[in-house]
C-alpha positions as CSV (number, residue, x, y, z in Angstrom):
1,X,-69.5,-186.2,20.7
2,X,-69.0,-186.8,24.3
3,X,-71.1,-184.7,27.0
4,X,-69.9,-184.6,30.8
5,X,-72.2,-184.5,33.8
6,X,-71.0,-183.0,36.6
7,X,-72.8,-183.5,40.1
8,X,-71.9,-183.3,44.0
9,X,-71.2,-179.8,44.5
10,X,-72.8,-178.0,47.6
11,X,-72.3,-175.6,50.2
12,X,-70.6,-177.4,53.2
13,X,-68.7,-176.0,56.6
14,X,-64.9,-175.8,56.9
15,X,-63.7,-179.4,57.4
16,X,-66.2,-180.9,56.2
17,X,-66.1,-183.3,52.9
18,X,-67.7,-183.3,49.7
19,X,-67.1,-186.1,46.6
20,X,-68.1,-184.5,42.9
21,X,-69.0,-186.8,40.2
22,X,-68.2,-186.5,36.8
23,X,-69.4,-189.2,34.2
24,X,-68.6,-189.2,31.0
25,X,-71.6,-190.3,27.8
26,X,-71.7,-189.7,24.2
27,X,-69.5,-191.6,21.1
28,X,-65.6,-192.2,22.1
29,X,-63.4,-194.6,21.6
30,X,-61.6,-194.5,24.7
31,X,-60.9,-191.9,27.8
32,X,-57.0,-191.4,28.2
33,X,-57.2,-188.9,31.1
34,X,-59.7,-187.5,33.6
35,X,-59.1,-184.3,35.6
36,X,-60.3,-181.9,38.1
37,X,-60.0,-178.1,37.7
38,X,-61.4,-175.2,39.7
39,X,-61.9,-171.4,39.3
40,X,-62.4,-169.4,42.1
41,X,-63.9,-165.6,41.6
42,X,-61.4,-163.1,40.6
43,X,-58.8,-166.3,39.2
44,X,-57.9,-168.4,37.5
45,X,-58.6,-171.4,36.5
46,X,-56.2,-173.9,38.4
47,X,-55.5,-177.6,38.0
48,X,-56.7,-179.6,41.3
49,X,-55.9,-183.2,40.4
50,X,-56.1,-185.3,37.6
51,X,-55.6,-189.2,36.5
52,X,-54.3,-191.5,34.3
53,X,-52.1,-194.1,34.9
54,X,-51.1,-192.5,37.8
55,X,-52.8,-189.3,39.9
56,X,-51.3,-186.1,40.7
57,X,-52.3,-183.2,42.6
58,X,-52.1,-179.2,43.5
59,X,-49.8,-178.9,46.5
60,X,-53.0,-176.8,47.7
61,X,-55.2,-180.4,47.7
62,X,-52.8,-183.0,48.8
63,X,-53.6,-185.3,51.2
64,X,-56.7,-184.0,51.5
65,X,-58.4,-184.6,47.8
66,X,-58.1,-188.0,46.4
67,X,-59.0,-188.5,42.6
68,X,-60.4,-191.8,41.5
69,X,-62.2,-193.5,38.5
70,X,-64.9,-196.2,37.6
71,X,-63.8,-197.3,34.1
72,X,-66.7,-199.2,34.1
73,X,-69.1,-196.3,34.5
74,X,-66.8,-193.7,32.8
75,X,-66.8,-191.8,35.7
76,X,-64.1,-189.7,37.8
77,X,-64.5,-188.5,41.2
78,X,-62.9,-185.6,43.5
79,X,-63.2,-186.8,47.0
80,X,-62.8,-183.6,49.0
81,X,-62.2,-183.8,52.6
82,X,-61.2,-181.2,55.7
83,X,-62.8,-178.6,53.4
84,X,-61.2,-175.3,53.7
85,X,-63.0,-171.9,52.7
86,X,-59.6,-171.5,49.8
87,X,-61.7,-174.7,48.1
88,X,-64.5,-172.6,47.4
89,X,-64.5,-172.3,43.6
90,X,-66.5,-173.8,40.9
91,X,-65.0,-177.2,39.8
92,X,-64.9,-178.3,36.4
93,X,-64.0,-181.7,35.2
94,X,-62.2,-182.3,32.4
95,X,-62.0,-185.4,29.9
96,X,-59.3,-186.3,27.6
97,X,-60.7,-188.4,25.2
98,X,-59.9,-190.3,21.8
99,X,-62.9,-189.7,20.3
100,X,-62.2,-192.9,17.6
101,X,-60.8,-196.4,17.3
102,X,-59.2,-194.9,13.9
103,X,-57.6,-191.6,14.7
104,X,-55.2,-191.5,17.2
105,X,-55.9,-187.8,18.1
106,X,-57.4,-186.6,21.9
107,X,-59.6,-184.2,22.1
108,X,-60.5,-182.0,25.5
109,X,-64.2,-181.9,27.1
110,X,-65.5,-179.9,29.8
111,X,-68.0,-180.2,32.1
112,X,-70.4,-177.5,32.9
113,X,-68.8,-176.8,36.4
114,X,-70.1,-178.0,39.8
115,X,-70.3,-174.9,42.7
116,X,-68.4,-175.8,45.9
117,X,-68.4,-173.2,48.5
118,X,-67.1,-173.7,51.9
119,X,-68.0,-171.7,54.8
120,X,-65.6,-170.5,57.7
């Protein structure tokens, strides 16, 4: 079972900067991918950046967000900077984890969601 802990949300002015945390406890064998995703009210859920052996990005984000990990710590983070009020969604990471040395199979895990809102 693996459990994810999201923290760092907050309300925050437009340009400002924000870094959510996301770390990663439980039984697993290894974690293949880590992942930001947001939901705004009234859409969808969208992808916002993710990373594995290498990072991408919504066009929406770039070069503003930068994804990193602490293996070490089983951890991913969302640094967020120049904030705009579009950002404001609930942000949920995501975990793709093989859940045992055995089984070759990846299984999906959620966080609970961090709130980011970003005033104008």
């Amino acid at each position: 079972q693996v459990q994810l802990v999201e923290s760092g949300g907050g309300l925050v002015q437009a340009g400002g900067s924000l870094r959510l945390s996301c770390a990663a406890s439980g039984s697993f064998f290894s974690i293949n991918n880590m992942g930001w995703y947001r939901q705004a009210p009234g859409k969808q859920r969208e992808l916002v950046a993710t990373i594995a052996s290498s990072t991408n990005y919504a066009d929406s984000v770039k070069g503003r967000f930068t994804i990193s990990r602490d293996n070490a710590k089983n951890t991913v983070y969302l640094q967020m900077n120049s904030l705009k009020p579009e950002d404001t969604a609930v942000y949920y990471c995501k975990v793709v984890a093989r859940p045992h040395a055995i089984y070759s199979y990846t299984k999906d895990y959620w966080g609970q969601g961090t709130q980011v809102t970003v005033a104008s």
